[in-house]
C-alpha positions, -999 to +999 in steps of 0.1 A: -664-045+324-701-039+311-703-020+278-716+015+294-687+012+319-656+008+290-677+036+269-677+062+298-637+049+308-631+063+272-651+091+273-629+103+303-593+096+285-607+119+253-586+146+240-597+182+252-588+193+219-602+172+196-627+154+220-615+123+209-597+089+220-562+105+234-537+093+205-506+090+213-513+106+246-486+133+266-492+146+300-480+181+304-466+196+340-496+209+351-512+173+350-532+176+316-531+151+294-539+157+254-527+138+217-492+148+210-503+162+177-534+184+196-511+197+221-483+201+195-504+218+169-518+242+198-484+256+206-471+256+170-494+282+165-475+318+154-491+334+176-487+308+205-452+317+219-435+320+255-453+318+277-465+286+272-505+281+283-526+250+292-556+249+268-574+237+298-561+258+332-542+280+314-515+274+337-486+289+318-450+275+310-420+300+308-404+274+287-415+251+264-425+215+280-410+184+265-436+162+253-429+122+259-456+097+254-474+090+288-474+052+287-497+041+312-527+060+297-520+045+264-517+010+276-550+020+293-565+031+262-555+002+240-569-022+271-598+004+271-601+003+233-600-038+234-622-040+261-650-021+245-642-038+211-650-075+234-678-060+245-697-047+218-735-061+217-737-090+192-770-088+177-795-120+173-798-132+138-831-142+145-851-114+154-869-090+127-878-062+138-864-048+171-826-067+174-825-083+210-790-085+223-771-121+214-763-141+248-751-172+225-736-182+189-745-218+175-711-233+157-734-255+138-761-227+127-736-198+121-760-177+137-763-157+171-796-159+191-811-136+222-829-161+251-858-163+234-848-178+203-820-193+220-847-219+234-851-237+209-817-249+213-825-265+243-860-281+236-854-292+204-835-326+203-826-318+166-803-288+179-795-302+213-762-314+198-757-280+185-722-268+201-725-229+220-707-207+225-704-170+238-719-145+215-692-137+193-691-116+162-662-138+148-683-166+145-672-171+109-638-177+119-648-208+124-656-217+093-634-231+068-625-207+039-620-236+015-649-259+021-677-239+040-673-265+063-667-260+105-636-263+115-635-293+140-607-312+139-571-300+144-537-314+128-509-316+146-480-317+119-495-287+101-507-272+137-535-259+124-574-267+124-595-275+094-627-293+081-635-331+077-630-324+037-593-310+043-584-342+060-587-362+022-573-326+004-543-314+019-539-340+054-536-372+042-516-398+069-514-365+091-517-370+134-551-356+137-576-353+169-604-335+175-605-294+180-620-303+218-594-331+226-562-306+216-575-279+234-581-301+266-543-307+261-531-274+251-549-257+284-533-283+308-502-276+287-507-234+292-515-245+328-479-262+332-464-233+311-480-207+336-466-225+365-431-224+349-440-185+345-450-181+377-418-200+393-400-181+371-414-144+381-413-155+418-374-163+413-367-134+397-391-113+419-369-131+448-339-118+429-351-081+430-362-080+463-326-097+474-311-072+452-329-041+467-317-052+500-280-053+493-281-021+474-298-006+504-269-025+525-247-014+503-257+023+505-263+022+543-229+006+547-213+031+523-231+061+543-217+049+572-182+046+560-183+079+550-197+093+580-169+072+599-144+086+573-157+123+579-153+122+615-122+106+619-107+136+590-124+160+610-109+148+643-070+145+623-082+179+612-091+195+641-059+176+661-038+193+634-051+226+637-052+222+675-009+211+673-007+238+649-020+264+671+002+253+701+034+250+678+024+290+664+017+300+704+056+286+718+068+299+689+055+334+702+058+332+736+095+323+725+101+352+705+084+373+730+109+362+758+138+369+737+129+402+724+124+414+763+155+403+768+169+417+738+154+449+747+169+454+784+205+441+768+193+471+745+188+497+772+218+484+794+241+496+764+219+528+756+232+531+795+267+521+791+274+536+757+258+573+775+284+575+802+313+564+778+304+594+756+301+618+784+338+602+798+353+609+760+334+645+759+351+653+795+384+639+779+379+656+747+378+688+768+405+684+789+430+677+761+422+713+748+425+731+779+456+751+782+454+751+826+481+723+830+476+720+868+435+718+866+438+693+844+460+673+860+435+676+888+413+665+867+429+638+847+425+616+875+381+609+877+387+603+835+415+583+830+400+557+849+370+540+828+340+526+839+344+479+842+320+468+815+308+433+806+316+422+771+293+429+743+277+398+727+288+390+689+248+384+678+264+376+645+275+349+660+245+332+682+227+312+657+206+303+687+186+331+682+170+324+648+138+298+647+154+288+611+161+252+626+125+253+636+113+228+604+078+209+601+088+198+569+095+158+587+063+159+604+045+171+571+068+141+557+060+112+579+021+126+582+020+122+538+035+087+549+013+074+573-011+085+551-004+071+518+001+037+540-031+033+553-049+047+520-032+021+502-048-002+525-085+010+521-084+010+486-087-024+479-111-029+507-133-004+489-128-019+454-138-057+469-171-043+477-189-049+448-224-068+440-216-100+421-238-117+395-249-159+398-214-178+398-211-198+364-230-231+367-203-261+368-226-298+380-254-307+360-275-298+388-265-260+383-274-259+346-307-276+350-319-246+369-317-229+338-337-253+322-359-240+294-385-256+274-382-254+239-407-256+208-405-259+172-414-235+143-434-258+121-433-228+097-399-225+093-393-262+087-377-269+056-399-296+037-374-324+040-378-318+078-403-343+096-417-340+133-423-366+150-427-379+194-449-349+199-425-325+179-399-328+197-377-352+173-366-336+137-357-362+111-346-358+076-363-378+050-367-381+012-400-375+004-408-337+011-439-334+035-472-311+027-463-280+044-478-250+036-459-218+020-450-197+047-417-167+040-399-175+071-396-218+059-366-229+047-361-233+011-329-247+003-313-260+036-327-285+063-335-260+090-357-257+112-359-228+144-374-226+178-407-202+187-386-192+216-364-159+213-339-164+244-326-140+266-313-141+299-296-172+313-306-208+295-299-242+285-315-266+267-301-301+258-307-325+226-300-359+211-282-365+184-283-395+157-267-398+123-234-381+104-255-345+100-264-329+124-259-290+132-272-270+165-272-236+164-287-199+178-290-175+150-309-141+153-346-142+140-340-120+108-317-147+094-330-154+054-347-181+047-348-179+010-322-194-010-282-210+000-266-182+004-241-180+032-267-151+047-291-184+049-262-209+060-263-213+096-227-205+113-213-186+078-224-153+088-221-133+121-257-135+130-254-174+139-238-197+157-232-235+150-221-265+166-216-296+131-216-329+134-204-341+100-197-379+098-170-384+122-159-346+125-171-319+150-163-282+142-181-248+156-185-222+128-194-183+134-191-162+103-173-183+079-147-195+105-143-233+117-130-246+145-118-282+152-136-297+183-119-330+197-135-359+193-161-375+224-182-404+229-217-382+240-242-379+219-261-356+243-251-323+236-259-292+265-260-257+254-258-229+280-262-192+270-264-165+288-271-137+266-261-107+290-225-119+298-222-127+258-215-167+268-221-195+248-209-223+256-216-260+241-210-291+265-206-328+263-232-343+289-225-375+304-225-375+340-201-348+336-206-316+320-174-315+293-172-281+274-168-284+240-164-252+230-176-215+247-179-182+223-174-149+244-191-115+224-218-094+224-249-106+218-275-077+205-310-092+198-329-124+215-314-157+198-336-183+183-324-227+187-323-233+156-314-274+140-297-287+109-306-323+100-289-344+070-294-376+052-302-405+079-301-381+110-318-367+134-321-343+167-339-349+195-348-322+220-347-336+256-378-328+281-369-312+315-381-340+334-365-365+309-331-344+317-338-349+357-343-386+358-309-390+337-296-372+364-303-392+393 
């Protein structure tokens, strides 16, 4: 990006405001974006109250928008910010009146030059060994603070680069190559360690993308349970409803039947019980008459009563209640059936479930887990030596030249890894000797001093597998415990820092667990190494791992 291009990219993520750089930058619901203090400030006003107004539309707010930092335009205006920073025109040194723009920066001559003065570079066979580089205004950085001197050769046991005169100060019998030759080999080794990255993000890309699809299987295949579920409760429901309709309609059409017939039983005895009372009225009569012979005459059509059926005892006819009518076994065995086959379901639904990587078991499974690890030279106590490219710790008498730095060691013979881990990993080592301790412990572990806050495993923010002459023990805050003797002296470590596993093996041709811790584990952990008297550690290559294995 050119240096007009990252100046007008800036000019457009200004504050309308303050008009300047958006700081801390919030984007309000009308799409505006300001500084969180700007836009805060604006409606802290006394006089700014509900509604709520845009400084720019003046689109208004009924309530009071929650500000939260937009993090895409600050990323973008840090990169923004960097970018015009890289930019920046570097000057010529050379030129005297009007300053041409730089295109190059001489390592030998300290000094920037435009094209024109840059040719003298190139004619001259007194600066053609001069080294360039792109116009840089750091170009002092190269320089050594100490001796004035350029910085052109690079120690590996101090991993920094310094001048031919702090090779006979401060480097004596140090490994030392040239600045070129180490960065040759640390690009092809950022090359390998950007392949790793990439195999790494394309595996766990992989993972996301097979994840997606079963929670979209998952979802599909729940929605389509339900749906199933719905219809088939729907159908039970509208069966039910249908039976109980049908019951409720015979139960009617019963009662109706019976009450018709109840009702002409009615009206047959309204009939009968008429034409007795009109038999006892004429009887009634005629035993108050005083006309003996009329009624004897009479007598006759009266003393002879009607023939009547008996009359139904309805007390009696339990026949004609819909009491024994019950639903209650139906409602019984329905709550049966149900319960049954719910009882079945359930534990189909629970055994749906989206299951994490199984625990590795073969040697094969934990290699895919494989992770590179490298040494903090800084944190090396003094005793500590490096040696077979870093990757071997030894203890020895005489202490080595290391610079002060506040995260080294001081008292114990420690040493971490660069690498805070996360995730799933394992890394394996060698051991030689009576002392030797490997260990995670949480970055913010002291340093300073042989406290037990400093002692790896004796407080609860490290973990630590000891070899102590012919003993083993793990220790975690103060507490030791026994491991059984083995023959290995390859120890595995596996952790995986989500599940709160760690788990130390014996590696042979067989993975043999040692010992396995199961907590929580809160902040990335660091490999860290303890090396006594006439020991040492070893930390085993990936490929060196792979060709024990076959």
């Amino acid at each position: 990006m050119s240096e007009s291009a990252a100046s007008q990219c800036v000019d457009q993520f200004s504050c309308p405001v303050c008009l300047d750089p958006l700081k801390e930058p919030v984007t309000i619901p009308c799409g505006h974006s300001y500084c969180m203090s700007c836009i805060t400030d604006c409606w802290g006003q006394k006089k700014q109250g509900p509604p709520y107004r845009c400084p720019q539309c003046r689109e208004s707010f009924s309530q009071r928008p929650l500000l939260k930092k937009n993090t895409l335009i600050a990323e973008m205006m840090e990169t923004l910010q960097k970018t015009s920073l890289q930019t920046a025109a570097v000057e010529c040194d050379v030129c005297t009146t009007e300053k041409n723009r730089a295109v190059k920066s001489c390592l030998q001559c300290l000094a920037s030059f435009c094209q024109t003065h840059l040719q003298l570079h190139y004619q001259s066979p007194a600066f053609m060994k001069h080294k360039l580089v792109q116009a840089s205004r750091n170009i002092q950085e190269n320089i050594c603070l100490s001796h004035g001197k350029l910085l052109e050769i690079y120690c590996q046991d101090d991993r920094q680069c310094i001048c031919c005169l702090c090779v006979t100060d401060n480097h004596k019998k140090h490994n030392m190559v040239s600045v070129d030759s180490e960065w040759t080999s640390k690009k092809k080794e950022l090359k390998e360690i950007k392949v790793s990255c990439q195999k790494l993000i394309q595996e766990r890309e992989r993972g996301q993308r097979e994840l997606s699809e079963a929670v979209k299987l998952l979802k599909s295949s729940a929605l389509e349970s339900m749906e199933d579920i719905e219809k088939v409760f729907t159908e039970l429901i509208f069966s039910l409803e249908k039976k109980r309709s049908e019951i409720k309609e015979q139960i009617r059409a019963q009662e109706m039947t019976e009450i018709d017939r109840a009702e002409e039983l009615h009206k047959h005895l309204d009939q009968e019980l008429t034409e007795l009372r009109k038999r006892q009225a004429e009887i009634d009569k005629l035993l108050i008459t005083d006309d003996q012979i009329q009624c004897l005459k009479s007598c006759q059509s009266v003393c002879v009563l009607p023939t009547f059926e008996d009359v139904p005892i309805f007390t009696q006819h339990t026949h004609l209640s819909f009491k024994d009518v019950s639903i209650t076994a139906f409602r019984e065995v329905l709550e049966g059936v149900c319960q049954q086959q719910t009882a079945k379901i359930s534990p189909e639904v629970s055994n749906v479930n989206v299951t994490k990587p199984p625990e590795p078991k073969t040697p094969n499974d934990f290699l895919q887990y494989f992770c590179e690890l490298h040494l903090d030279l800084n944190t090396a106590h003094r005793n500590l030596k490096l040696s077979e490219e870093s990757r071997k710790i030894s203890y020895v008498d005489k202490a080595q030249q290391y610079p002060d730095q506040p995260e080294r060691f001081n008292v114990f013979p420690y040493i971490l890894c660069r690498e805070g881990l996360c995730g799933r990993c394992y890394w394996e080592v060698e051991c030689s000797g009576n002392d030797c301790a490997i260990a995670v412990c949480y970055k913010r572990i002291r340093r300073k001093g042989n406290s037990n806050d400093c002692t790896l495993g004796f407080n609860k923010i490290s973990w630590r597998l000891w070899y102590f002459r012919q003993y083993v023990h793990f220790i975690h805050a103060k507490t030791q415990v026994p491991i059984p003797a083995f023959c290995s002296s390859r120890i595995g470590v596996y952790l995986d820092h989500r599940a709160g596993t760690l788990s130390f093996y014996s590696v042979s041709d067989t993975m043999t667990l040692l010992h396995r811790v199961h907590t929580t584990f809160t902040e990335p952990l660091y490999p860290a190494f303890g090396v006594g008297t006439g020991s040492s550690v070893r930390i085993i290559e990936q490929k060196g791992v792979q060709t024990d294995k076959k």
